[in-house]
N, CA, C and O atoms as a CHARMM CRD file, in Angstrom:
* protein
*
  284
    1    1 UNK  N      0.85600  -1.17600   0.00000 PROA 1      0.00000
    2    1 UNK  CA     0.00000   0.00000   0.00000 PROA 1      0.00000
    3    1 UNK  C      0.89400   1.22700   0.00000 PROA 1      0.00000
    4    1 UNK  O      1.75000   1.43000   0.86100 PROA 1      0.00000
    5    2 UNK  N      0.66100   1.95900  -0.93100 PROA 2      0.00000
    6    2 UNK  CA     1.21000   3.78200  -0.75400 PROA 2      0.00000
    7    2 UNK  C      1.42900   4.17200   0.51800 PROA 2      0.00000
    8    2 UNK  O      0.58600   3.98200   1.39500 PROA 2      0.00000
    9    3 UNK  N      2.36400   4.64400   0.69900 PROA 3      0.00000
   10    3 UNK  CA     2.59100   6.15300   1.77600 PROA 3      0.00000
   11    3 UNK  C      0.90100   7.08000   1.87500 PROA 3      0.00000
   12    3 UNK  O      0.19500   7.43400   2.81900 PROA 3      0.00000
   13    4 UNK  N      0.78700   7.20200   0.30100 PROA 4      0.00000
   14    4 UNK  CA    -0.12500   8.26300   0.30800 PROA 4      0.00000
   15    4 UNK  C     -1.22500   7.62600   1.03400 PROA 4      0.00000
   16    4 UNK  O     -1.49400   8.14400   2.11800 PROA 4      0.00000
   17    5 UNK  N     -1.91100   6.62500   0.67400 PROA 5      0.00000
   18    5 UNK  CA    -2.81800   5.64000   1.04900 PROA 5      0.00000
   19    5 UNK  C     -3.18200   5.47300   2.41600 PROA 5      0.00000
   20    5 UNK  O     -4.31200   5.36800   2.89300 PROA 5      0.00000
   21    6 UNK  N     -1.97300   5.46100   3.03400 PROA 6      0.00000
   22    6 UNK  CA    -2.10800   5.09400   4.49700 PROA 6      0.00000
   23    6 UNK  C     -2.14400   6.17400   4.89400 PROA 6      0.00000
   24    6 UNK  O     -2.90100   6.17900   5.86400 PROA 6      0.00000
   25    7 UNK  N     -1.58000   7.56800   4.62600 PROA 7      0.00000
   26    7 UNK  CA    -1.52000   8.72900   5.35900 PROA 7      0.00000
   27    7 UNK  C     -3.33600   9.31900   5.30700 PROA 7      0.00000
   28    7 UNK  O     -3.92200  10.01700   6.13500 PROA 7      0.00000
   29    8 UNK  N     -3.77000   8.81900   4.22300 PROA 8      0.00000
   30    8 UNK  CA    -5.25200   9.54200   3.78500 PROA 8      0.00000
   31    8 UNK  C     -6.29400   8.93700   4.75800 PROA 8      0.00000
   32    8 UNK  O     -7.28000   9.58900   5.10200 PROA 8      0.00000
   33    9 UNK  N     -6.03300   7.53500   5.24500 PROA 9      0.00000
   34    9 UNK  CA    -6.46400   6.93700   6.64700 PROA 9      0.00000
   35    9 UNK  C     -6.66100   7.91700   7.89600 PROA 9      0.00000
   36    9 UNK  O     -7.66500   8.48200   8.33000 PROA 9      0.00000
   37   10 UNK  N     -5.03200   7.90300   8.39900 PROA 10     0.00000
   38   10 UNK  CA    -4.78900   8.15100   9.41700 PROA 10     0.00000
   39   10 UNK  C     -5.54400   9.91400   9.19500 PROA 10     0.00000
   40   10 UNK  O     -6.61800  10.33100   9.62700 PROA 10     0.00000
   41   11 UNK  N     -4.73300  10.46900   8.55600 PROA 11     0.00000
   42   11 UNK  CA    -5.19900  12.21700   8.34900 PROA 11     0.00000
   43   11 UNK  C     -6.62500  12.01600   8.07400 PROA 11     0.00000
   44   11 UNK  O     -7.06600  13.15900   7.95100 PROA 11     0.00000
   45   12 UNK  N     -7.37300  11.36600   7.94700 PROA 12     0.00000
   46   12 UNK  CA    -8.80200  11.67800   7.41700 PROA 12     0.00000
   47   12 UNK  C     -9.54100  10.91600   9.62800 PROA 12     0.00000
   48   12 UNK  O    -10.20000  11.26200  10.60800 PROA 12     0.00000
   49   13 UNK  N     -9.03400  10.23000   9.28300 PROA 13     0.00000
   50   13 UNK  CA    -9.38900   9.80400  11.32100 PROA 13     0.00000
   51   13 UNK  C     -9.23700  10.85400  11.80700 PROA 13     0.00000
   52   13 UNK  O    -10.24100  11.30400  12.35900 PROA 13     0.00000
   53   14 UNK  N     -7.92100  11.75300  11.84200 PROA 14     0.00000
   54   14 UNK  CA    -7.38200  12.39100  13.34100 PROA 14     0.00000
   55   14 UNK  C     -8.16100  13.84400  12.86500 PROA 14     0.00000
   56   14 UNK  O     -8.45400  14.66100  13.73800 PROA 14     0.00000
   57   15 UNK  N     -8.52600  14.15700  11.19100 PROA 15     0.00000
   58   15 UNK  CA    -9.01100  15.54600  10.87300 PROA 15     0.00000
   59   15 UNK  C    -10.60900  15.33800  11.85900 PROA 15     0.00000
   60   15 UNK  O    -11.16500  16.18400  12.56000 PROA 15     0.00000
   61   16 UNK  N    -11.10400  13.63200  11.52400 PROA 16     0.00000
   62   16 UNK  CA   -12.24000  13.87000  12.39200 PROA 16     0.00000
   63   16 UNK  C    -12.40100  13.52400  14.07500 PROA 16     0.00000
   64   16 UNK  O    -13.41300  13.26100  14.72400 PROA 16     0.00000
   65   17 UNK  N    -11.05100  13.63300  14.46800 PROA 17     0.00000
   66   17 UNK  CA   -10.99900  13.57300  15.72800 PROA 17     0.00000
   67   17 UNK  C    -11.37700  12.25700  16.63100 PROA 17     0.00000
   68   17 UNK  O    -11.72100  12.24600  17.81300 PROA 17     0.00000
   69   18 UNK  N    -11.17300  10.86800  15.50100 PROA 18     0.00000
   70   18 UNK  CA   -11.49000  10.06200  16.24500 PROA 18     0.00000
   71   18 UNK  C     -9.84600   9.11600  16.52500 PROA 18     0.00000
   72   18 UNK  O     -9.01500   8.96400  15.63000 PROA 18     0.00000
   73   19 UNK  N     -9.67600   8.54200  18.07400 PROA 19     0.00000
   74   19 UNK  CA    -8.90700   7.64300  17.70600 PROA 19     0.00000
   75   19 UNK  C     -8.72000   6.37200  16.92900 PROA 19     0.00000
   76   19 UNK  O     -9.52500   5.93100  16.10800 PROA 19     0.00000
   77   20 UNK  N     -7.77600   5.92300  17.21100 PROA 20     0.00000
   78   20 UNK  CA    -8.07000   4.49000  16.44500 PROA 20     0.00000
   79   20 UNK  C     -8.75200   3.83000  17.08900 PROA 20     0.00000
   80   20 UNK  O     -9.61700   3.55200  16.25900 PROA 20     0.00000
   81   21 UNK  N     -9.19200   3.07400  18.47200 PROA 21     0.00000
   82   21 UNK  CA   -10.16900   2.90100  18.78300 PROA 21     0.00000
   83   21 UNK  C    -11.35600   3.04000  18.53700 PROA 21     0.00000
   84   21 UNK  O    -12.08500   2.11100  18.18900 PROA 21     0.00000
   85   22 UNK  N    -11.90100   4.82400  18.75800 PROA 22     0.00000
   86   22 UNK  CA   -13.06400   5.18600  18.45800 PROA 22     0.00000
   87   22 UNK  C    -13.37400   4.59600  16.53900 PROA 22     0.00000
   88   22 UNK  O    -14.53800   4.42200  16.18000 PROA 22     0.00000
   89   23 UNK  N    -12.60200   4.44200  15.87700 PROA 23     0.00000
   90   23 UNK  CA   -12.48000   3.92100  14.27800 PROA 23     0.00000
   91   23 UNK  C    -13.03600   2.47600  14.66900 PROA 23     0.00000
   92   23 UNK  O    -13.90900   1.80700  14.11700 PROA 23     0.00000
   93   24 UNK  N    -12.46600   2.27700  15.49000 PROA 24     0.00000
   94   24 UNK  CA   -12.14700   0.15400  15.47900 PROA 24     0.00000
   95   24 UNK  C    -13.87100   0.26500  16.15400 PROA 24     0.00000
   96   24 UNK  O    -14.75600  -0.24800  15.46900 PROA 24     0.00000
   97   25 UNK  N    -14.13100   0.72100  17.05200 PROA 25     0.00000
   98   25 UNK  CA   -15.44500   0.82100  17.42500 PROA 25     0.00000
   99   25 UNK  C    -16.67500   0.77900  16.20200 PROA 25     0.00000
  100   25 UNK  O    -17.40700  -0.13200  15.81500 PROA 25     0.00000
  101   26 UNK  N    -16.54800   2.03800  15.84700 PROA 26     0.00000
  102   26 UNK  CA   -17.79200   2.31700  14.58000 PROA 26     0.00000
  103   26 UNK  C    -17.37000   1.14700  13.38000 PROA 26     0.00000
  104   26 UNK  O    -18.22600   1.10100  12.49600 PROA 26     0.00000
  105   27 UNK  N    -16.70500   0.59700  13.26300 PROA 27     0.00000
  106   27 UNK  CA   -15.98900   0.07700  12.04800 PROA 27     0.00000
  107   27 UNK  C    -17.07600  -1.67800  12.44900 PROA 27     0.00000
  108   27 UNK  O    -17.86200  -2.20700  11.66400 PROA 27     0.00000
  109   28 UNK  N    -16.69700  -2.20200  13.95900 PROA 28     0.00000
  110   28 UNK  CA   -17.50200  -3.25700  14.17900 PROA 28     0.00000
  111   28 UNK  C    -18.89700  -3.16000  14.39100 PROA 28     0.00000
  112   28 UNK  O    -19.60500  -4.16400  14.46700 PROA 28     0.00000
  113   29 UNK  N    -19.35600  -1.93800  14.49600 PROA 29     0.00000
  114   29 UNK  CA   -20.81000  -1.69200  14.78300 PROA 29     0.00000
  115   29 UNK  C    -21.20700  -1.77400  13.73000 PROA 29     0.00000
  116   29 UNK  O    -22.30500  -2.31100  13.88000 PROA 29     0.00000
  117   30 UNK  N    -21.02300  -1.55700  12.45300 PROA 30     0.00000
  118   30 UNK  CA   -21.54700  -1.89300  11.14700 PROA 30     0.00000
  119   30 UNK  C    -20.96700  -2.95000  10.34600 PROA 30     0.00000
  120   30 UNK  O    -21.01600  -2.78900   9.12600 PROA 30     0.00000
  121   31 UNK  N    -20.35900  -4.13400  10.85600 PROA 31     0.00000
  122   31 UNK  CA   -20.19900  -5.10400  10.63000 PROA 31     0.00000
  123   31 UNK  C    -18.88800  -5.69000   9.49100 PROA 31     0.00000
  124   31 UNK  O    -18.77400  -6.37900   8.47800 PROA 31     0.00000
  125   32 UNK  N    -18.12800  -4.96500  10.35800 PROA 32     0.00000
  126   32 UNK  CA   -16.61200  -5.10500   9.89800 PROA 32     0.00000
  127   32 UNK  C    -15.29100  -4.93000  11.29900 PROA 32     0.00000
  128   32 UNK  O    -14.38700  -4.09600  11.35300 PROA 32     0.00000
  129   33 UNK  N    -15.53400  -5.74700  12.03500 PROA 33     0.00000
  130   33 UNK  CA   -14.68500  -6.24400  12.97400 PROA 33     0.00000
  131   33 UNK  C    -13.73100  -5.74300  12.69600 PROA 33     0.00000
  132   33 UNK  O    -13.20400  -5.99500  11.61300 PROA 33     0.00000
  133   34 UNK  N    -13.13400  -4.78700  13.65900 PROA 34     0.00000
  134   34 UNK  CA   -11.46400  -4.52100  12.97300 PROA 34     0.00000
  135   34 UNK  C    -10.61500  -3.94900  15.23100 PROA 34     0.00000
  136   34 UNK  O    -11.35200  -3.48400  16.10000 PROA 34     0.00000
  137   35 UNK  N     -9.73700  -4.11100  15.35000 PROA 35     0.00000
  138   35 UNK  CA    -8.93800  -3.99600  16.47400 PROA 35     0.00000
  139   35 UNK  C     -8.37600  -2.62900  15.88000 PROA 35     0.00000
  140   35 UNK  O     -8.48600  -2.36100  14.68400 PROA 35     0.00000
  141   36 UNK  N     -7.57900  -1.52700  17.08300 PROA 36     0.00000
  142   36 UNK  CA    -7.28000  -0.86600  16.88800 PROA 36     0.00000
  143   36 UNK  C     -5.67600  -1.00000  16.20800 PROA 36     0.00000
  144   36 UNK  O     -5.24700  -0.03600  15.57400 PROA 36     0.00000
  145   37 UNK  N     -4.75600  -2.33100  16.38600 PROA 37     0.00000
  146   37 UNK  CA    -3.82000  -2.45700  16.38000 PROA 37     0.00000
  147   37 UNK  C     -3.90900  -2.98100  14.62400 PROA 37     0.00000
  148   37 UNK  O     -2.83400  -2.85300  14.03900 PROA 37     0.00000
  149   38 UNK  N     -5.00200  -3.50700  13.82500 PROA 38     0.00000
  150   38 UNK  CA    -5.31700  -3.79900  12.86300 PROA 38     0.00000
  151   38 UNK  C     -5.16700  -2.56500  12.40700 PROA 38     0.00000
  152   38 UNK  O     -4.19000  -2.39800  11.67700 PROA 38     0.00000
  153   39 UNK  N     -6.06800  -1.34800  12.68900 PROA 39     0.00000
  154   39 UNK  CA    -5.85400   0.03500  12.11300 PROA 39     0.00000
  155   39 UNK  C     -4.39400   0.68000  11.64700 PROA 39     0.00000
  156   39 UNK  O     -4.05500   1.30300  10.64100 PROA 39     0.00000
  157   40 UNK  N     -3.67500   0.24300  12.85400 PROA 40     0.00000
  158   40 UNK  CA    -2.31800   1.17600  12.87500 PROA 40     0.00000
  159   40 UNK  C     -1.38800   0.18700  11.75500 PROA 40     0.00000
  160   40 UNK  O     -0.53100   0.77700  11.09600 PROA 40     0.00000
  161   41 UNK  N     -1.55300  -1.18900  11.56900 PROA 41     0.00000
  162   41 UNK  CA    -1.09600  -1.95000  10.63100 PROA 41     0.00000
  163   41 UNK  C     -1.40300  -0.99500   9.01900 PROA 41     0.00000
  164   41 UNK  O     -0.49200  -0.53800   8.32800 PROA 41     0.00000
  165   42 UNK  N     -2.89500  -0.87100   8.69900 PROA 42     0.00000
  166   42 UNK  CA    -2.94300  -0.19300   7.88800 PROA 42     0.00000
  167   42 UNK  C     -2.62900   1.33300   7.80800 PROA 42     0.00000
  168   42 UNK  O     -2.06600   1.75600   6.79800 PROA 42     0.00000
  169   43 UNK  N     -2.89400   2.00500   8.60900 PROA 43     0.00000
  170   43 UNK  CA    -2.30900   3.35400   8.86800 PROA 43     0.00000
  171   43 UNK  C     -0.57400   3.56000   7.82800 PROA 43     0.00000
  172   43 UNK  O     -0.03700   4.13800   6.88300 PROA 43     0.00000
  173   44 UNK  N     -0.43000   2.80600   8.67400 PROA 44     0.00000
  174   44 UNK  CA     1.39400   2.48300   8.31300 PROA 44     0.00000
  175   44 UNK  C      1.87900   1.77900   6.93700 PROA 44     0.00000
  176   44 UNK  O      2.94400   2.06100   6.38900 PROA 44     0.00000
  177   45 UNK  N      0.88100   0.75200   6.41600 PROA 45     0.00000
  178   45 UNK  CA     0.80300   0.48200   5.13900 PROA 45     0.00000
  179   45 UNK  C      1.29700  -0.97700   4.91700 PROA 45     0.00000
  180   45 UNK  O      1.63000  -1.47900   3.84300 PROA 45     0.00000
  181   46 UNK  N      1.27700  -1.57700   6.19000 PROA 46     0.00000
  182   46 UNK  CA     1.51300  -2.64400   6.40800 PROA 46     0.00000
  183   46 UNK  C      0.56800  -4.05600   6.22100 PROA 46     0.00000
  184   46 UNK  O      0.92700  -5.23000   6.13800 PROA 46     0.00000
  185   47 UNK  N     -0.37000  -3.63400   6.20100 PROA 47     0.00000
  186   47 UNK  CA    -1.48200  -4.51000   6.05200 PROA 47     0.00000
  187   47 UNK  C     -2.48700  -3.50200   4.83000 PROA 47     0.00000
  188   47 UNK  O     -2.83600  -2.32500   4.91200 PROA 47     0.00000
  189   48 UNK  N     -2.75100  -4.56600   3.69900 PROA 48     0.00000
  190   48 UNK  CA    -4.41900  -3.85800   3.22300 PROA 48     0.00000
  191   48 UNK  C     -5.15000  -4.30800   3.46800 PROA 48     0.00000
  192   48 UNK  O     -5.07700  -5.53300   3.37000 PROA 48     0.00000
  193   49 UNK  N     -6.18200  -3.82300   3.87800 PROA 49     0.00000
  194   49 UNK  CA    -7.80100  -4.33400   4.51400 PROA 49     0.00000
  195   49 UNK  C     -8.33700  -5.10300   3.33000 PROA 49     0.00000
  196   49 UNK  O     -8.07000  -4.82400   2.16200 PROA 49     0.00000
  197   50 UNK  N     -9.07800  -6.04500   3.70500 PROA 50     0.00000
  198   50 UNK  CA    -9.83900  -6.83700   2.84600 PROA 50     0.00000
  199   50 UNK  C    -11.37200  -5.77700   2.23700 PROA 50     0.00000
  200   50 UNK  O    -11.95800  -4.87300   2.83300 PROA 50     0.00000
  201   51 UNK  N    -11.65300  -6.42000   0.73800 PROA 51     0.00000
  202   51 UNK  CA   -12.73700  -5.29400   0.19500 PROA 51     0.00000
  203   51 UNK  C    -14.34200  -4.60700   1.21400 PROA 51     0.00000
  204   51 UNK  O    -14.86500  -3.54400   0.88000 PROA 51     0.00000
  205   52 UNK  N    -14.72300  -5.20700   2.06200 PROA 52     0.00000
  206   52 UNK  CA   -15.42300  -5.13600   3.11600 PROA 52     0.00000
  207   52 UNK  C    -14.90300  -3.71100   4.33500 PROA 52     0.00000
  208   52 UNK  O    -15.39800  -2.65100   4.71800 PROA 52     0.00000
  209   53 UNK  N    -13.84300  -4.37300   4.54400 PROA 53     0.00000
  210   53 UNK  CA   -13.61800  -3.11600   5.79200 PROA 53     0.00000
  211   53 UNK  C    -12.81400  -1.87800   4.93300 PROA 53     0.00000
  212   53 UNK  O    -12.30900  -0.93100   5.53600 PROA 53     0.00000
  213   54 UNK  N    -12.76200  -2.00600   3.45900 PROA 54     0.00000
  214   54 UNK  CA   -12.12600  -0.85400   2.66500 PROA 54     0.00000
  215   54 UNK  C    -13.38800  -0.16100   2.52600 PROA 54     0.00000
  216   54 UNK  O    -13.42500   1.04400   2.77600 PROA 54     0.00000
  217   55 UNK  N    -14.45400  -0.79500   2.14600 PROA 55     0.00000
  218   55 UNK  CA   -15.61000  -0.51300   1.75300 PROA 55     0.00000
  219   55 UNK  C    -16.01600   0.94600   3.34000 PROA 55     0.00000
  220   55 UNK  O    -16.24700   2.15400   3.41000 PROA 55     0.00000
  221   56 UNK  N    -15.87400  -0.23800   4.29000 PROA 56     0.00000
  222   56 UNK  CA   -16.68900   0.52200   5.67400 PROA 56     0.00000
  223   56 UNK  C    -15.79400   1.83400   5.96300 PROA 56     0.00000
  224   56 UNK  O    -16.26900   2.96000   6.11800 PROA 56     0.00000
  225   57 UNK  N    -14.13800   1.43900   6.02200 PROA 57     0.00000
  226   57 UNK  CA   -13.16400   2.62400   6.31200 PROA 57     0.00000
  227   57 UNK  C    -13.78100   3.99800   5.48000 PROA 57     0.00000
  228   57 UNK  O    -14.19300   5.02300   6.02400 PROA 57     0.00000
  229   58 UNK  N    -13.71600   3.68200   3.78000 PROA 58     0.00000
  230   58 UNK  CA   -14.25700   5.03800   2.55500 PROA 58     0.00000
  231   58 UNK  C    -15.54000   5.32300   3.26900 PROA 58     0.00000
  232   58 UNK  O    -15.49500   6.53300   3.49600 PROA 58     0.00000
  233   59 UNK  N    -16.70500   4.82300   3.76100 PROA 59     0.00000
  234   59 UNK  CA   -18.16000   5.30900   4.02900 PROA 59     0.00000
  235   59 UNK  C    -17.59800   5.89100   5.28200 PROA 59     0.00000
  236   59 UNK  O    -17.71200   7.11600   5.26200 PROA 59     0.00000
  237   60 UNK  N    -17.04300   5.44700   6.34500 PROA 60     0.00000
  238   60 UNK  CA   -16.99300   6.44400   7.64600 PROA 60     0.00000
  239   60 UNK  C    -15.79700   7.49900   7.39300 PROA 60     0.00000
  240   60 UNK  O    -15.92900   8.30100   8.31700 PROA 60     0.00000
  241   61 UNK  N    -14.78700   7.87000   6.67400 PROA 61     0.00000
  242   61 UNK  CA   -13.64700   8.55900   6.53300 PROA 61     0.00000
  243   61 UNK  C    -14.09900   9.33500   5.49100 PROA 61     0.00000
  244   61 UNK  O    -13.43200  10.34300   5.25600 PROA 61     0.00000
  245   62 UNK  N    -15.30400   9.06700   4.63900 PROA 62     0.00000
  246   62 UNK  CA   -15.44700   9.98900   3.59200 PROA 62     0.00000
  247   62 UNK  C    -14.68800   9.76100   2.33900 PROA 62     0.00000
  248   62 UNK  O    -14.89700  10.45300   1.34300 PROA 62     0.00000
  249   63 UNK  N    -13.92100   8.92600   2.36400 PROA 63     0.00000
  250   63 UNK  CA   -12.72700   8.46800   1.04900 PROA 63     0.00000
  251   63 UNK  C    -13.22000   7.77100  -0.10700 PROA 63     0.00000
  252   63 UNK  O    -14.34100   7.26700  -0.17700 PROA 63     0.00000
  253   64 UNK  N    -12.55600   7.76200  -0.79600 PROA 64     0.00000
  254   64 UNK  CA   -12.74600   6.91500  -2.33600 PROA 64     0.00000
  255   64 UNK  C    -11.74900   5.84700  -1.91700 PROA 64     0.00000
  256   64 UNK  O    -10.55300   6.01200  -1.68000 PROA 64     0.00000
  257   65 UNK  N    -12.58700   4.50900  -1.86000 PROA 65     0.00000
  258   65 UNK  CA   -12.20100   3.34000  -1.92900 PROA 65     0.00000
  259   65 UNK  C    -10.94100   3.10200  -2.13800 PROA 65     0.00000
  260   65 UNK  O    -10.19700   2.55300  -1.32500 PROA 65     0.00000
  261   66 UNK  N    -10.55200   3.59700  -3.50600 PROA 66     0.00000
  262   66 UNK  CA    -9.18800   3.58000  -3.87000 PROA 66     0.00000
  263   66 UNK  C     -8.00900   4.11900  -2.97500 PROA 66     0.00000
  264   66 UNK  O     -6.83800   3.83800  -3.22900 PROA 66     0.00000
  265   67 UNK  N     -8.33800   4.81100  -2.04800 PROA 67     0.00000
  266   67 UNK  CA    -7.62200   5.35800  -1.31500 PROA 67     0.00000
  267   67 UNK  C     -7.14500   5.10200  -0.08900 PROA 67     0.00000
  268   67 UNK  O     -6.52100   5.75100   0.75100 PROA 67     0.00000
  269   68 UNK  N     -7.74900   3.57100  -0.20200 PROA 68     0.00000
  270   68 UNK  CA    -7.51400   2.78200   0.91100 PROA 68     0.00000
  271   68 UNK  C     -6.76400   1.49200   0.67200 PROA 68     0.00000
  272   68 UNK  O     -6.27300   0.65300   1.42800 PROA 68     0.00000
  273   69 UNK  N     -6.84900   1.62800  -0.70200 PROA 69     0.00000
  274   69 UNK  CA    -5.70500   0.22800  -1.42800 PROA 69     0.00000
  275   69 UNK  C     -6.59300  -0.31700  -1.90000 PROA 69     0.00000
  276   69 UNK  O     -7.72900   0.15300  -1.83000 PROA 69     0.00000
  277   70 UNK  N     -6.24100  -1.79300  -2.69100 PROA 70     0.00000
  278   70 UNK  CA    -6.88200  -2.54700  -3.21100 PROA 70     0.00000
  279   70 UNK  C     -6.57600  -3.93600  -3.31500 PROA 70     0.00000
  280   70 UNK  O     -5.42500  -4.32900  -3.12400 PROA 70     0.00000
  281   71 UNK  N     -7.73600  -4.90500  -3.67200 PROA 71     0.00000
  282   71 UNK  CA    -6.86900  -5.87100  -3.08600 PROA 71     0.00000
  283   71 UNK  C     -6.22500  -6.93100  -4.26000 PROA 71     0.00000
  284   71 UNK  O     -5.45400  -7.83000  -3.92400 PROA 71     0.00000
Protein backbone atom coordinates (compact mmCIF):
# COMPACT_ATOMS: atom_id res chain seq x y z
CA UNK A 1 0.00 0.00 0.00
CA UNK A 2 1.21 3.78 -0.75
CA UNK A 3 2.59 6.15 1.78
CA UNK A 4 -0.13 8.26 0.31
CA UNK A 5 -2.82 5.64 1.05
CA UNK A 6 -2.11 5.09 4.50
CA UNK A 7 -1.52 8.73 5.36
CA UNK A 8 -5.25 9.54 3.78
CA UNK A 9 -6.46 6.94 6.65
CA UNK A 10 -4.79 8.15 9.42
CA UNK A 11 -5.20 12.22 8.35
CA UNK A 12 -8.80 11.68 7.42
CA UNK A 13 -9.39 9.80 11.32
CA UNK A 14 -7.38 12.39 13.34
CA UNK A 15 -9.01 15.55 10.87
CA UNK A 16 -12.24 13.87 12.39
CA UNK A 17 -11.00 13.57 15.73
CA UNK A 18 -11.49 10.06 16.25
CA UNK A 19 -8.91 7.64 17.71
CA UNK A 20 -8.07 4.49 16.45
CA UNK A 21 -10.17 2.90 18.78
CA UNK A 22 -13.06 5.19 18.46
CA UNK A 23 -12.48 3.92 14.28
CA UNK A 24 -12.15 0.15 15.48
CA UNK A 25 -15.45 0.82 17.42
CA UNK A 26 -17.79 2.32 14.58
CA UNK A 27 -15.99 0.08 12.05
CA UNK A 28 -17.50 -3.26 14.18
CA UNK A 29 -20.81 -1.69 14.78
CA UNK A 30 -21.55 -1.89 11.15
CA UNK A 31 -20.20 -5.10 10.63
CA UNK A 32 -16.61 -5.11 9.90
CA UNK A 33 -14.69 -6.24 12.97
CA UNK A 34 -11.46 -4.52 12.97
CA UNK A 35 -8.94 -4.00 16.47
CA UNK A 36 -7.28 -0.87 16.89
CA UNK A 37 -3.82 -2.46 16.38
CA UNK A 38 -5.32 -3.80 12.86
CA UNK A 39 -5.85 0.03 12.11
CA UNK A 40 -2.32 1.18 12.87
CA UNK A 41 -1.10 -1.95 10.63
CA UNK A 42 -2.94 -0.19 7.89
CA UNK A 43 -2.31 3.35 8.87
CA UNK A 44 1.39 2.48 8.31
CA UNK A 45 0.80 0.48 5.14
CA UNK A 46 1.51 -2.64 6.41
CA UNK A 47 -1.48 -4.51 6.05
CA UNK A 48 -4.42 -3.86 3.22
CA UNK A 49 -7.80 -4.33 4.51
CA UNK A 50 -9.84 -6.84 2.85
CA UNK A 51 -12.74 -5.29 0.19
CA UNK A 52 -15.42 -5.14 3.12
CA UNK A 53 -13.62 -3.12 5.79
CA UNK A 54 -12.13 -0.85 2.66
CA UNK A 55 -15.61 -0.51 1.75
CA UNK A 56 -16.69 0.52 5.67
CA UNK A 57 -13.16 2.62 6.31
CA UNK A 58 -14.26 5.04 2.55
CA UNK A 59 -18.16 5.31 4.03
CA UNK A 60 -16.99 6.44 7.65
CA UNK A 61 -13.65 8.56 6.53
CA UNK A 62 -15.45 9.99 3.59
CA UNK A 63 -12.73 8.47 1.05
CA UNK A 64 -12.75 6.91 -2.34
CA UNK A 65 -12.20 3.34 -1.93
CA UNK A 66 -9.19 3.58 -3.87
CA UNK A 67 -7.62 5.36 -1.32
CA UNK A 68 -7.51 2.78 0.91
CA UNK A 69 -5.71 0.23 -1.43
CA UNK A 70 -6.88 -2.55 -3.21
CA UNK A 71 -6.87 -5.87 -3.09
Amino acid sequence: MPASTTSSVKRERLRRGMTQQELAEKCTQVGAPVDESHLSRIERGVYTPRPKLRAVLAQLLDLDVEEIGAA
